[in-house]
N, C-alpha and C positions, 0 to 999 in steps of 0.2 A: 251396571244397568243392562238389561236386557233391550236390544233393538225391536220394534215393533216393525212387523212384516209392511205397512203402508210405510214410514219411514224406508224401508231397506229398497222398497220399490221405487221408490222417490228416487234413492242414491244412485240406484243401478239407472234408471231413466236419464237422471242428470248429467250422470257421467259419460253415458253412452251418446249422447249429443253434441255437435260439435259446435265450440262456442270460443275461437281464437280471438287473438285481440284485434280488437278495432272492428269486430263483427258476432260479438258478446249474444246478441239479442234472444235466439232460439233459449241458452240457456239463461236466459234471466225471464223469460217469459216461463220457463218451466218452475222455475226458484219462486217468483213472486206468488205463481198460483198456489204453491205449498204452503207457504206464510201465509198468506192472505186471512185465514179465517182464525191464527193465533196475534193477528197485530190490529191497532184502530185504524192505520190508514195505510197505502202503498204509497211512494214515491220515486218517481223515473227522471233522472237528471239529462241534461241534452246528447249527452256521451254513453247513456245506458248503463251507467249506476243507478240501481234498484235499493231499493232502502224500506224497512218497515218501520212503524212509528208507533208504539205505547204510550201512552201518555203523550200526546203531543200538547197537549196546555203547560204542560211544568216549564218554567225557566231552568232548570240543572238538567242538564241533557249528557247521556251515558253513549256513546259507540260502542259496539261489536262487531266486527270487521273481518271479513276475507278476501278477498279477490276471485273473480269471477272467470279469468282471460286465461286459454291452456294457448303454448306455445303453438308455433305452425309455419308455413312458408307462404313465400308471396311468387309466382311467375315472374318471372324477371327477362326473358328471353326464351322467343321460341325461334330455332332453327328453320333452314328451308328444310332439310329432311325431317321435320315434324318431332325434333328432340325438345325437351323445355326445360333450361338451365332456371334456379331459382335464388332467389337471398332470402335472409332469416325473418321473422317475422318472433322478434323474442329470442329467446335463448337454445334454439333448437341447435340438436346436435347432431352435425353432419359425420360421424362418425359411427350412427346406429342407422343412416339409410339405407346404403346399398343392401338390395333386395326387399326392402318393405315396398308391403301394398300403399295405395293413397289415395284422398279422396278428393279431387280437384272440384273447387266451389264453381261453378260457369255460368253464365245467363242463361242457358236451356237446362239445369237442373248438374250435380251429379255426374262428374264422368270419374271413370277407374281410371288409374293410372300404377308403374313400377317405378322405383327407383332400381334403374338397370345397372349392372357392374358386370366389368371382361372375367367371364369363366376361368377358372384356376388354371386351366389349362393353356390357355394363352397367356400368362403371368410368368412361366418357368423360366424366363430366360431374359429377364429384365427385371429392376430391382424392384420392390414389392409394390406398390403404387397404396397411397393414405386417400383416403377420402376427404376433400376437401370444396369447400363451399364452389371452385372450380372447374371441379369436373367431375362431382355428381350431377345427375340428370335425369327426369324423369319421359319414360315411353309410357304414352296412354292407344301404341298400338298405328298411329295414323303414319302416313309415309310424305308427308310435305307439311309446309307453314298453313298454307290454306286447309288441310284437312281440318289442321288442330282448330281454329281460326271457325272452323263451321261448325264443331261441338261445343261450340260457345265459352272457349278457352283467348283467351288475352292477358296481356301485359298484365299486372294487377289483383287476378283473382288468387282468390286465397288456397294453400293447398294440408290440410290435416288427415291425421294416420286414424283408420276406421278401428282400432284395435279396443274390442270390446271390453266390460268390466265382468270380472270373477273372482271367487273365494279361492283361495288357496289354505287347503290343509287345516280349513275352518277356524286358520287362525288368522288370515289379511285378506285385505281388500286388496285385488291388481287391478290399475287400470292405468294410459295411457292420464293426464289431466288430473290424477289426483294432487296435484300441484296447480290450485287451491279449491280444486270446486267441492273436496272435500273439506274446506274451510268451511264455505257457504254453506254445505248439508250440517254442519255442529253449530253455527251460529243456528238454521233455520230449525236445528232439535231445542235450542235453548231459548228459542221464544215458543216453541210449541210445549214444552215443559212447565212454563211461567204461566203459558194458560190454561193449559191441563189440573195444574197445581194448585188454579186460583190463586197467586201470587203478586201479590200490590207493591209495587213498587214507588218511591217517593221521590222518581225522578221521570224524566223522558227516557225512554230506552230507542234507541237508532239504531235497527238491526241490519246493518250495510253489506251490501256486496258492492266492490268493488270492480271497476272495469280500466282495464291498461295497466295494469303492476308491470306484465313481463316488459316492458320495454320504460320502466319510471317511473312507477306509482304515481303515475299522469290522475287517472281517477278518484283516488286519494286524496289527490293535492285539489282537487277540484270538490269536491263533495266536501274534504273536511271545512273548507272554506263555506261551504251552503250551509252548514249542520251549525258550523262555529260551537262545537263540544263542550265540555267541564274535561268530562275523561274520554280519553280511549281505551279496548281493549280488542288489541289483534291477535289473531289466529293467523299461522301460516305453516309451513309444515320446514323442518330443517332436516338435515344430514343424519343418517342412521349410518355409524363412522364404524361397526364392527365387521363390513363386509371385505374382502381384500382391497388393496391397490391405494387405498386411502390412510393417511398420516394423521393418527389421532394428534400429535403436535402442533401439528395445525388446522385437523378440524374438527377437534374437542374430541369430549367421548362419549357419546348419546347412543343409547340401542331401542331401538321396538322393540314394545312389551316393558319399557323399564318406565313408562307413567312420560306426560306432559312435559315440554322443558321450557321451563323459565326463563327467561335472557337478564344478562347486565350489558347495558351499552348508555353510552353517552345520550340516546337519545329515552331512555327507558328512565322513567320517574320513580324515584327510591321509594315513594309511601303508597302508589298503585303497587309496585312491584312487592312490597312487603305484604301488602294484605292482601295479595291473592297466594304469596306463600306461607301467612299464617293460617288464608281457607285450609288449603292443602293440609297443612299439620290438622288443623280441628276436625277435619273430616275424613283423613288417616285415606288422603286421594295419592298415589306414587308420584312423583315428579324428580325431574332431572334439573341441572341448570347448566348453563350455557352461556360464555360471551363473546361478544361481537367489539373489537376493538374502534372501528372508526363509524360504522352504520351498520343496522342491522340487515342492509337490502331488502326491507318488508317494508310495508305501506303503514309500518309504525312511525319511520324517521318522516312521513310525509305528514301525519295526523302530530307527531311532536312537533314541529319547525311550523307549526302552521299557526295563525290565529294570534302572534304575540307569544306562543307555547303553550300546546294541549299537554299537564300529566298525563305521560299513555305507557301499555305495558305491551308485552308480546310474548303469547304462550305457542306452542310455535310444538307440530306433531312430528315425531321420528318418523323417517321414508326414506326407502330403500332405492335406487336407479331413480334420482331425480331425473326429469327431462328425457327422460326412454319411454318406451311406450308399454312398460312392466312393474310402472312406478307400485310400491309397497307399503302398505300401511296396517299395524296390530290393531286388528279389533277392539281389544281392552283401553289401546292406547287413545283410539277415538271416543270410546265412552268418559275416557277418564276425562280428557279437553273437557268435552259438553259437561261434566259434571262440574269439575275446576270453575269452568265460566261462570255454569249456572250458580253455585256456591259465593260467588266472589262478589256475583250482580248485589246477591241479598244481604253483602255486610255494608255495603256502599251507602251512604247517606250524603244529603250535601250540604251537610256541617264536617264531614269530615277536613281534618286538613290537608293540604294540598302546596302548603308554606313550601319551602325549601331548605328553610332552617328557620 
């Protein structure tokens, strides 16, 4: 499938927006206005899970799911010399700071900041020093507590990497956050597809975005409970394991460009999981599979354990420097998700079975 230029605008907008956890809003206000004119209703949870609503009369209610929330940091201490030590905020990785730009959230809007590190040249003669959540540290330029303290910088505020989205070699998306908010853009293709398509569906469709995965599929756990489902189906994006330094042994062998990847894990339901990979065969879509031995770490295991037990599946895109700000995603490999879903929604009935055995 060819991406249409209002979509591709959409993705670049969305991405370029900073929307860390626990402070989601900016980007869910951009996501919901997208949906909006392919779904019957919008819905905003107390936590800022956004959700669209087809068919909201039916009793059999379908999930579609990503997560909304990009990694980030939280101020954690500011020095009298105006330094600001920080803790994680998600899974961020303190070993790609030193020297990145950043963009501290403050009560007066907006201020720059560096993550500062000692020039090479002072390093020669003492053993190589790691980057560690310790003594990284960001200069936003002030020379005391009280400077920082007057650019409307405290304990608390949030701090995320302003690193733009772009094409790479017209075959990937890079961007800092596409770890999931390129979830949300192929959920929010696959309900604009359903209405484009005129396609009737004989259930409820909840086209969710979720907010708080990186730190517990908090969101999840909270919305799937609102929703109370029939099924799940998650989108999240996993390891693209053909780049160095990484052990296909243990974490599998998935590549961009080689189609969708399908998971097997304890918490993934054998007759969802079959019939989105018989769509895939019928509709000759590429796909990979993959498994997760105790949880999948996606906002699947939160939507299965939930309700008594949602059957839910988890189609999950190859991406390159998870948690960098370079993160990687094929083209093809996106269109292929949104098709996979969109394909999968329309063999779904709710007479299927859903047994165990």
């Amino acid at each position: 499938m060819e991406f249409k230029q209002k979509s591709l605008e959409f993705l670049e907008q969305y991405l370029n927006v900073a929307s860390p956890t626990g402070f989601e809003h900016n980007g869910q206000k951009l996501w919901t206005d997208y949906i909006r004119p392919h779904v019957d209703e919008i819905r905003v949870d107390h936590y800022g899970t956004a959700y669209g609503v087809i068919n909201p009369e039916a009793d059999f209610k379908v999930v579609i799911e990503a997560h909304a929330d990009e990694i980030s940091w939280y101020v954690n201490y500011i020095t009298d010399d105006g330094l600001i030590y920080v803790i994680r905020n998600g899974g961020s990785d303190q070993a790609i700071a030193p020297s990145k730009v950043v963009n501290i959230h403050g009560d007066k809007g907006v201020v720059k900041g560096v993550f500062g590190w000692p020039a090479i040249h002072t390093r020669k003669n003492q053993n190589e020093p790691t980057p560690k959540i310790e003594n990284i540290f960001i200069d936003c330029g002030a020379t005391s507590k009280q400077e920082v303290e007057d650019l409307g910088i405290h304990v608390g505020c949030m701090i995320t990497y302003p690193d733009q989205f772009f094409e790479l070699n017209d075959r990937y998306f890079v961007c800092r956050a596409l770890d999931n908010r390129i979830g949300g853009f192929m959920i929010a293709e696959v309900a604009r597809l359903l209405k484009e398509n005129g396609k009737t569906l004989p259930f409820g469709l909840y086209v969710t975005n979720s907010v708080q995965e990186e730190v517990g599929l908090y969101g999840a756990q909270m919305i799937a409970d609102t929703i109370q489902p029939n099924i799940a189906i998650v989108t999240d994006v996993t390891h693209d394991t053909t780049t160095p330094m990484i052990e296909k042994k243990v974490e599998g062998d998935q590549k961009c460009g080689d189609g969708p990847v399908v998971f097997y894990a304890p918490s993934i339901h054998h007759h969802v999981r079959e019939l989105i990979l018989e769509t895939a065969k019928e509709k000759e879509i590429p796909f990979q599979r993959a498994a997760a031995s105790r949880a999948t770490g996606t906002d699947t295991d939160a939507f299965a354990h939930s309700n008594g037990g949602v059957p839910s599946a988890l189609i999950s895109l190859p991406l390159r420097y998870m948690h960098t700000t370079v993160e990687m995603v094929h083209k093809e490999d996106v269109a292929n998700v949104i098709r996979l879903i969109y394909e999968s929604l329309l063999k779904i009935t709710p007479q299927m079975s859903l047994k165990y055995y």
